[in-house]
Steps between C-alpha positions, in 0.01 A plus 500: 500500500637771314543463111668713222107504336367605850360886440374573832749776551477671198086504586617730798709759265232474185374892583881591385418403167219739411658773672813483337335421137232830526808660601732461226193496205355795644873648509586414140175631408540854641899520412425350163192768412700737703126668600614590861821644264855392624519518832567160613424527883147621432441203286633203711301715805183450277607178403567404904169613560279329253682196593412493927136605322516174349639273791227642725188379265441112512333502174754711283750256658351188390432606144858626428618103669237387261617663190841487552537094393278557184680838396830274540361204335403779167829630534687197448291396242600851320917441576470128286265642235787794507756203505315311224448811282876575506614137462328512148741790414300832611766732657445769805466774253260326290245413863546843579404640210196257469376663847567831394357512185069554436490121406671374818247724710301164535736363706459786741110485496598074592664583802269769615202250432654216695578703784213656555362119478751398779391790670153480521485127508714545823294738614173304482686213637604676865154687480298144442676334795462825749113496394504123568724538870224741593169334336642172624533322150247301482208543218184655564199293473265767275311334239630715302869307487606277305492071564848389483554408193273692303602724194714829542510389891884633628599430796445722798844578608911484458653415172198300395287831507775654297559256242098502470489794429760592279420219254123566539352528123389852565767613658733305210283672232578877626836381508564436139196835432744685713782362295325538181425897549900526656621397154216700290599826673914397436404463158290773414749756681804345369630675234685367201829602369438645113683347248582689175529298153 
């Protein structure tokens, strides 16, 4: 029985999707940088190009339908915070110059933290479930592995693996070390504006 929630068909057209999205980033990219210069054919041939590289590798595939929902989710979390910002009386001009000034330059680091989060947690999460299609998922049976249950034990594959592993202690404490150095560095380069008495 066929249903309006019933997503069967769109399964069959779901390599569209990364095509058309490496195709137009990778195009704004180039035209935006203008690195290839302005000749707009040679870009969108580049452009075409990396994209059917894409479609034909499984793995690249899965990662960009992986990251896609979280980069949305981040990005709709930005628009209200944007929403909320301006609601409390903050104009265009005054977000804008926020970004663009040396304080607002934190906000940029943000965004290129959490992506390369999404990105790499999407990454580990198609490579964990390839290694566990071809190992065969199950656990090996070394002493050397863990009981269930026993301390720092994550599990062995999918989004329990991931979760595991990204709020492991260790792996939590080079976070915030990582963090800690990211806003050290900021600091110590950052250079502040002289005032005269």
């Amino acid at each position: 029985m066929a249903t309006p929630l019933d997503i069967g068909l769109i399964k069959q057209f779901s390599i569209i999707f990364p095509f058309l999205l490496t195709f137009v980033v990778v195009y704004g990219i180039l035209l935006y940088t203008k690195s290839l210069g302005e000749n707009k054919s040679l870009i969108a041939l580049l452009a075409m190009v990396t994209s059917f590289i894409v479609i034909l590798s499984p793995t690249v595939r899965e990662v960009i339908d992986t990251m896609v929902p979280w980069f949305l989710l981040f990005f709709i979390f930005a628009f209200f915070g944007l929403i909320a910002i301006k609601s409390l009386g903050a104009t265009d001009a005054d977000i804008m110059g926020t970004i663009g000034s040396p304080e607002g330059k934190s906000v940029i680091t943000w965004f290129v933290v959490i992506s390369v989060i999404i990105g790499l947690g999407s990454l580990s999460y198609v490579l964990s479930q390839k290694g566990a299609s071809i190992t065969g998922g199950g656990a090996t049976t070394d002493e050397d592995t863990a009981e269930a249950g026993e301390r720092g034990d994550v599990g062995t594959t999918g989004k329990s693996a991931f979760w595991g592993i990204l709020f492991h202690p260790k792996v939590l404490g080079l976070v915030l070390l990582f963090l800690i150095g990211t806003f050290t560095v900021f600091r110590l380069t950052y250079s502040f504006p002289m005032v005269k008495p």
